[in-house]
C-alpha positions as CSV (number, residue, x, y, z in Angstrom):
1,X,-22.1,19.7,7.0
2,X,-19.6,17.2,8.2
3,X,-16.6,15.0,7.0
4,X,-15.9,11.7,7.3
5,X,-12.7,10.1,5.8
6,X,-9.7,8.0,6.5
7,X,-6.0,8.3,5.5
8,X,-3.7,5.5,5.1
9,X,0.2,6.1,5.2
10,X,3.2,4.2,4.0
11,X,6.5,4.6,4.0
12,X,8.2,4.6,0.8
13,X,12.3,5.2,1.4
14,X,13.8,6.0,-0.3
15,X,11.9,7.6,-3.4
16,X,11.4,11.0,-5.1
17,X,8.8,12.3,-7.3
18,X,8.2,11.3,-10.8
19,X,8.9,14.8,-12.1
20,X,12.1,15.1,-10.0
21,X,13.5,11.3,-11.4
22,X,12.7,12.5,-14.4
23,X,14.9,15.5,-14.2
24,X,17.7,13.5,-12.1
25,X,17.7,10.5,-14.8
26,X,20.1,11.1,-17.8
27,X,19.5,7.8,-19.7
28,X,16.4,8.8,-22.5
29,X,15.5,5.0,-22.1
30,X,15.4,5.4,-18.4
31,X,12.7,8.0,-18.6
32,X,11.0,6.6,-21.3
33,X,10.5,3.3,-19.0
34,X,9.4,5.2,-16.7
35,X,6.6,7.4,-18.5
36,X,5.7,3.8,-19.9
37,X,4.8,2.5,-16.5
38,X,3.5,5.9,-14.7
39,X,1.0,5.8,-17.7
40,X,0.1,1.9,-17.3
41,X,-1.0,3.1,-13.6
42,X,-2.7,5.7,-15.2
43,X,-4.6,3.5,-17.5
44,X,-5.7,0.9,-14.8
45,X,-6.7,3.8,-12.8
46,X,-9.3,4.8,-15.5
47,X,-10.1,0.9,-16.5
48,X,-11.0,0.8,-12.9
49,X,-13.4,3.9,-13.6
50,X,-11.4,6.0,-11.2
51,X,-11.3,9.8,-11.6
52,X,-8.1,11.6,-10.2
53,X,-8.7,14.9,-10.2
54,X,-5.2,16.5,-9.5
55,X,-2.9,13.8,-11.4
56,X,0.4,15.3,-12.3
57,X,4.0,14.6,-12.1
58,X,4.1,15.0,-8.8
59,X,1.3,12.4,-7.7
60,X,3.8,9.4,-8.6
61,X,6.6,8.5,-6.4
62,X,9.7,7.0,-8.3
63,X,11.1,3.9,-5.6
64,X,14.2,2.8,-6.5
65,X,16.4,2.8,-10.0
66,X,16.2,0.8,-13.0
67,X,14.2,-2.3,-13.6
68,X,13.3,-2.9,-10.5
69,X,12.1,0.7,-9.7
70,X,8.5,0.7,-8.2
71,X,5.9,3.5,-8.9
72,X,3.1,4.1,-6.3
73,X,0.4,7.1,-6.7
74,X,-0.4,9.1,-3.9
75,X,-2.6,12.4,-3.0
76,X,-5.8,10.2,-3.8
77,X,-8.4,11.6,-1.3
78,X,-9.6,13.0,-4.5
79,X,-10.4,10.3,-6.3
80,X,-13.8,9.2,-7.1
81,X,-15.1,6.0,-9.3
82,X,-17.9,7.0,-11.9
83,X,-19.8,4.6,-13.3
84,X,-18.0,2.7,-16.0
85,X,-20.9,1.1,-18.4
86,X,-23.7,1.9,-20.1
87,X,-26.0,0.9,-16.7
């Protein structure tokens, strides 16, 4: 049996982990925002008929503060795309 991947890496300074912004971000709005956004890549993760086996908190990483904070979702040598249609 044998295993044939690639990995792809990026730098993303500075940033922490969705559950640890969470903690670290006092404004309810603020966390709200960002639960709003970490679930719209959730949902066009599954539109694109993507299965993420091991989603969590800690699978998003938080860049920046406020509005112009950026979410990006890692650990995804999991995911696999099932067929999305009736075919």
């Amino acid at each position: 049996v044998a295993y044939r991947g690639a990995v792809a890496t990026r730098a993303v300074e500075p940033s922490a982990n969705l559950w640890v912004a969470l903690q670290r971000t006092a404004d309810a709005g603020e966390r709200r925002r960002l639960c709003r956004q970490a679930l719209a890549v959730v949902d066009a993760l599954l539109a694109a008929g993507a299965v993420h086996p091991d989603l969590n908190l800690q699978n998003f990483l938080v860049q920046g503060e406020g509005e112009s904070a950026r979410l990006w979702l890692i650990d995804c040598d999991g995911v696999r795309f099932a067929a999305t249609g009736p075919a």
